[in-house]
N, C-alpha and C positions, 0 to 999 in steps of 0.2 A: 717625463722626458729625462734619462738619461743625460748627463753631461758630466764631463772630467776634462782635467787638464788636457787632454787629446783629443777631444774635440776641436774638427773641423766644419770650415764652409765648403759646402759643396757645390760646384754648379754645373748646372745642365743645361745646355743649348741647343735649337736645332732647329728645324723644320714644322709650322704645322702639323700637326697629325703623324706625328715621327714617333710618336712614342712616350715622348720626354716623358711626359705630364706622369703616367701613370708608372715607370718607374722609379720617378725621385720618391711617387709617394711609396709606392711602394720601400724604397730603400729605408727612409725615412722610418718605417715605419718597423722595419725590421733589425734598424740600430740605433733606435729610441732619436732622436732626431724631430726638428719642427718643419713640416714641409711648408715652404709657402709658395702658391704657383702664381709667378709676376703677371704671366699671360689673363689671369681674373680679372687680373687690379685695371689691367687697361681694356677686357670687356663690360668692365664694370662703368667706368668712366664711360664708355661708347653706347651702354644703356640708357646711365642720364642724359647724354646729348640726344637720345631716341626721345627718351621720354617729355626733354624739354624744346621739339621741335630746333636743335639746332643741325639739326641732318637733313637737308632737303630730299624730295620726294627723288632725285635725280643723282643722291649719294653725293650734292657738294656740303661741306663742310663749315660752320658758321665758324672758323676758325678763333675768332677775336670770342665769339660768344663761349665757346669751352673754355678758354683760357680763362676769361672773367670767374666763371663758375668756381674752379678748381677748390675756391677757399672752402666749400659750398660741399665737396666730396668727401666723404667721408670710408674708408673703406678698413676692412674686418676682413679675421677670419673665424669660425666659430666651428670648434672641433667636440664632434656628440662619437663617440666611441672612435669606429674605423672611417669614419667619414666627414668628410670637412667641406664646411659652405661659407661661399663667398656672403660678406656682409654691407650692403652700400647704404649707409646712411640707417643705421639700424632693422636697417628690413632681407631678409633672407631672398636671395635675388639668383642663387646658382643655378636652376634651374633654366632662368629667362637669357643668362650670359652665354649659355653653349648653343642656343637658337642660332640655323644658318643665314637670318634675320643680320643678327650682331655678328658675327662672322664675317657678313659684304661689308663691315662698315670698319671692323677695330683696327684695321693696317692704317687705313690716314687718320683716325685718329692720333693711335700709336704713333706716326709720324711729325705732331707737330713736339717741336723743340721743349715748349715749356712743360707740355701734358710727362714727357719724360723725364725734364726733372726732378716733377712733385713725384712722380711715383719711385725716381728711384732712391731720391730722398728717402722717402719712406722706407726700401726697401734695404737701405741700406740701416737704415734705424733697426730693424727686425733680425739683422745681423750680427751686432754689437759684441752680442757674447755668445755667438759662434755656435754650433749643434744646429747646425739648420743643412737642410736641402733645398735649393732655389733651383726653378727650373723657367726657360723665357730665352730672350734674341737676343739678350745683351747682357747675360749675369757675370761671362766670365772674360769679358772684354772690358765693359764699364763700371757695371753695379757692383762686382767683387772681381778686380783683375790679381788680387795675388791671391785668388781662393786657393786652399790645398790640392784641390781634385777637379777637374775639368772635363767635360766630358762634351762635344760634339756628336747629337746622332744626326742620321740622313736615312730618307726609303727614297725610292722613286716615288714621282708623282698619281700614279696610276696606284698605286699599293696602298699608298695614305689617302687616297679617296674613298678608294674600298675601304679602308677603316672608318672613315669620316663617316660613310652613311650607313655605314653598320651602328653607329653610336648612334648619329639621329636617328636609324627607322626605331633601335630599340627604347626610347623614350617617346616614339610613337609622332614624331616630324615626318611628315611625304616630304620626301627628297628624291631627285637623281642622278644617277651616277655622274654623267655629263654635267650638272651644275653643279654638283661639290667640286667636282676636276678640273672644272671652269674657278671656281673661289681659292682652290688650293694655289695654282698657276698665278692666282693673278696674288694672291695676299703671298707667292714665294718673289716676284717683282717689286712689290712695294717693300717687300721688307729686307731685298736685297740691296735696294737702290734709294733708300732713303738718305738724307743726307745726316740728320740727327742718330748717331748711331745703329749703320747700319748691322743686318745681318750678317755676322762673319763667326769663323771656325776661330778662337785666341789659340796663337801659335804651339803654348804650350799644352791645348787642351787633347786628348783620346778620343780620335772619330769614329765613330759605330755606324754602318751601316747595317739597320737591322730588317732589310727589306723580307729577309728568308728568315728569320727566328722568329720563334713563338714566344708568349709572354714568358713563361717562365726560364729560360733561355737567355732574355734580355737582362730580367731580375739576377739569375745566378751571375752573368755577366758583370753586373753593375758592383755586385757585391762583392766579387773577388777584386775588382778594381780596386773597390774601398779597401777592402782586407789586405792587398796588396804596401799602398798607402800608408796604411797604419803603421805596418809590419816595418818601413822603411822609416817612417819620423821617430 
């Protein structure tokens, strides 16, 4: 990992299925940078409350029972060359986090008060000394509001579903269009109108809509930002 006295935090905000996720890593990874993606850490926590029965068969949420847990969570990142996986509780878990399974479930998680703090505790711990790209709902309003580089993306809802079950069918989930677009609609409501920090664009942050651009389009994008950035501090 690269790091010098010019190293910044970076953060990336936005929408479900906007993008974010895959170019911080990617940025991340093309100006030596630690990417860590928030959005894991709180499917990660929504796996253990699957796994420990605190999610009713009906999506209500054993509230008091995640919180109890928290001390209980454990959460990693474990980085093998170009690829990075989520770690909860010592066990390799990213595969089971991006199921449209935990996807119906990680906005109320996400939404209780305290499950935000530990995580952004954490998240801000992972910060400390700076070279990192964070990307999530609330990096550059909360987790880091004087980060250097801000960045807000947005697609429509119809274009990030299409991406969505592009990603499931290719790791082999039956999905349909209708029920991602159904999930996307409803996890862009909760995460708009939450009351624990909600979804919002920080005033100072660069909004991208990337609804018409192709990945490498977005990457070059990101990167002249950063390069921009630099070039000014």
């Amino acid at each position: 990992m690269m790091q010098d006295n010019h190293s910044i935090i970076i953060a990336i905000d936005g929408y479900s299925s906007s993008g974010k996720s895959s170019m911080a890593r990617q940025l991340a990874k093309t100006i030596g940078y630690r990417y860590i993606d928030s959005g894991a850490m709180y499917r990660a926590v929504t796996l253990y409350a699957m796994r420990h029965d605190l999610i009713d068969a009906d999506g209500t949420v054993n509230t008091a029972g995640v919180i109890n847990a928290l001390p209980d969570i454990k959460i990693d990142f474990d980085v093998n060359g170009d690829s990075q996986s989520t770690v909860l509780n010592g066990e390799n878990v990213e595969r089971e986090i991006r199921t449209l399974a935990v996807s119906n479930h990680v906005s109320p998680i996400a939404a209780i008060p305290e499950v935000r703090h530990a995580l952004v505790k954490m998240q801000q711990a992972m910060g400390k000394r700076k070279g990192i790209v964070m990307d999530g709902r609330d990096i550059g309003t909360v987790v880091f509001p004087d980060a250097e580089m801000k960045v807000f993306c947005d697609a429509s809802a119809d274009e990030r579903a299409r991406r969505r079950v592009a990603e499931l069918q290719a790791k082999g989930e039956a999905v349909t269009f209708e029920e991602v677009l159904e999930n996307v609609k409803k996890r862009d409501y909760i995460d708009e109108n939450r009351a624990e920090s909600p979804l919002r664009c920080a005033e100072d942050a660069v909004r991208l809509d990337n609804s018409s651009m192709s990945i490498p389009e977005q990457n070059q994008w990101l990167l002249n930002l950063y390069n921009s950035i630099l070039s000014k501090g």
